[in-house]
C-alpha positions in Angstrom: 104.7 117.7 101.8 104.4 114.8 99.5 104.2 116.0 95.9 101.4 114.3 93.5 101.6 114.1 89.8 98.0 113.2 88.0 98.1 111.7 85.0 94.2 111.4 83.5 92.6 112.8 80.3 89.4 112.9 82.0 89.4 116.4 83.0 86.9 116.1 85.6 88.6 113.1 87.4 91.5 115.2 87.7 89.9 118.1 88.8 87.3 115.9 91.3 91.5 114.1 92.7 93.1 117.6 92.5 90.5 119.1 95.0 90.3 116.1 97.4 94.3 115.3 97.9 95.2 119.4 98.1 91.9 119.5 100.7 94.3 117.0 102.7 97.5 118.8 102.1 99.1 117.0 99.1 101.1 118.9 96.4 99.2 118.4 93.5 100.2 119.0 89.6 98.2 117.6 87.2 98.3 116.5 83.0 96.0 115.0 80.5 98.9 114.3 78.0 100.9 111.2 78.3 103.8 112.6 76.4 104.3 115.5 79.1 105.0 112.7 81.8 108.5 113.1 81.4 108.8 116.4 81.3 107.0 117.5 84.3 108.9 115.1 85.9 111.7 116.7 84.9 111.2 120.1 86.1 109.2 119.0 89.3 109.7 115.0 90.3 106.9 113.9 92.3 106.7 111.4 95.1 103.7 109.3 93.9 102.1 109.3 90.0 98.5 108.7 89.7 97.4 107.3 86.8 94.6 106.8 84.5 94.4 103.8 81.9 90.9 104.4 81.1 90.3 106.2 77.4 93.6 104.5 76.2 94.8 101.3 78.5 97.1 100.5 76.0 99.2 103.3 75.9 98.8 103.8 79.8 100.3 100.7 80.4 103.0 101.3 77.9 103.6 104.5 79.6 103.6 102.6 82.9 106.3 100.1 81.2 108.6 103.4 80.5 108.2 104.8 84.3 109.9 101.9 85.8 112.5 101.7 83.0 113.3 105.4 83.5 112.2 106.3 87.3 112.2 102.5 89.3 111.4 104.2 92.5 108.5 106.4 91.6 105.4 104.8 93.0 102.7 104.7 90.8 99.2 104.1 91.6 97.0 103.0 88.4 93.2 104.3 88.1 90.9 101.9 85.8 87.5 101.0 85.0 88.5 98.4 83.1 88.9 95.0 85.0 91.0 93.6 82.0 93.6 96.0 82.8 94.5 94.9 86.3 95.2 91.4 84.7 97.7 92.8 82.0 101.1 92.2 83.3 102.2 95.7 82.4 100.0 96.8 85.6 102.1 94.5 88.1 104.5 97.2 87.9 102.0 99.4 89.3 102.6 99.8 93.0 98.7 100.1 93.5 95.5 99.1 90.5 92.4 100.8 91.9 89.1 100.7 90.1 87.5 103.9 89.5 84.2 104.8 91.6 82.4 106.5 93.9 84.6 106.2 96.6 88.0 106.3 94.3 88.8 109.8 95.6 88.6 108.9 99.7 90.2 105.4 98.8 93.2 107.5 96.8 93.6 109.5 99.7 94.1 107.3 102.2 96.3 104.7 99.9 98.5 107.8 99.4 98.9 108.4 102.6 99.8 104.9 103.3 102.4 105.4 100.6 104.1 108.8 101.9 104.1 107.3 105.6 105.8 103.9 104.2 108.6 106.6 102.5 108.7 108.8 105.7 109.6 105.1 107.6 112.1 104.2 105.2 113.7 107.1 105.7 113.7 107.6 109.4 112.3 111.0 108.9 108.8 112.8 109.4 107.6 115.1 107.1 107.3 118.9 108.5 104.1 119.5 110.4 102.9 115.9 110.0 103.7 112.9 112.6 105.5 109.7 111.0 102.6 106.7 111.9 105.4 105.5 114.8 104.4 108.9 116.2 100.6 108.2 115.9 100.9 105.1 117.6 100.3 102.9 115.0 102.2 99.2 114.0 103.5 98.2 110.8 100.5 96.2 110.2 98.1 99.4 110.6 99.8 101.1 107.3 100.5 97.5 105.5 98.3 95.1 106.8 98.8 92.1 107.8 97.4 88.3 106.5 94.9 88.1 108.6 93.1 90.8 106.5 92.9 88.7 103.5 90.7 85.9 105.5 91.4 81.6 105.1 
């Protein structure tokens, strides 16, 4: 089961993330304190970080900066509002920018699934109860795409 830390201060984003990923299986665990990140890391490492950089970019992005000094190979997926933010360079560390909205929550889900499948691949392995995409019939380019999605 793929284990998903939630980093927000919006307590009803969390909440609104918390109930649709556990609805779909996910380990959830979930902060609005930036400076219990590496903590709860600590005691319980997760397999993806999602994370806010809406009330405070600034010190999101900063806190981003300090993930990949600390833990390179935790993927982070960075939540935002704020279109300035996806332009910072801090955020190019982010594996995934989405922009928060009505469909952020569905669009998460399946982006974090794309994520734990790409892991599950890389490591030759499936997770328990759950089929690796190679065993759903699906090509590389279903879980990454290919150029031809991107248009000429």
């Amino acid at each position: 089961m793929c284990k998903v830390l939630l980093l927000d201060r919006d307590e009803v984003i969390r909440m609104l993330y918390r109930e649709i990923l556990e609805e779909e299986g996910f380990s959830v665990v979930d902060t609005g304190r930036h400076e219990m990140f590496c903590e709860m890391v600590e005691e319980e490492p997760p397999d993806i970080v999602v994370m806010g950089a809406d009330q405070d970019p600034w010190a999101s992005l900063n806190l981003l900066q300090t993930i990949r000094r600390r833990y390179y190979d935790l993927h982070v997926i960075l939540c935002t509002t704020y279109s300035h933010v996806k332009n910072d360079p801090r955020a190019l560390s982010a594996d995934l920018v989405l922009f928060k909205g009505a469909d952020t929550g569905e669009l998460l889900k399946s982006r974090i699934q794309k994520i734990q499948d790409s892991m599950v691949y890389m490591m030759g392995l499936s997770s328990p109860g759950k089929k690796g995409p190679w065993e759903r019939g699906e090509q590389e380019s279903d879980w990454y795409g290919s150029f031809d999605d991107y248009g000429s």
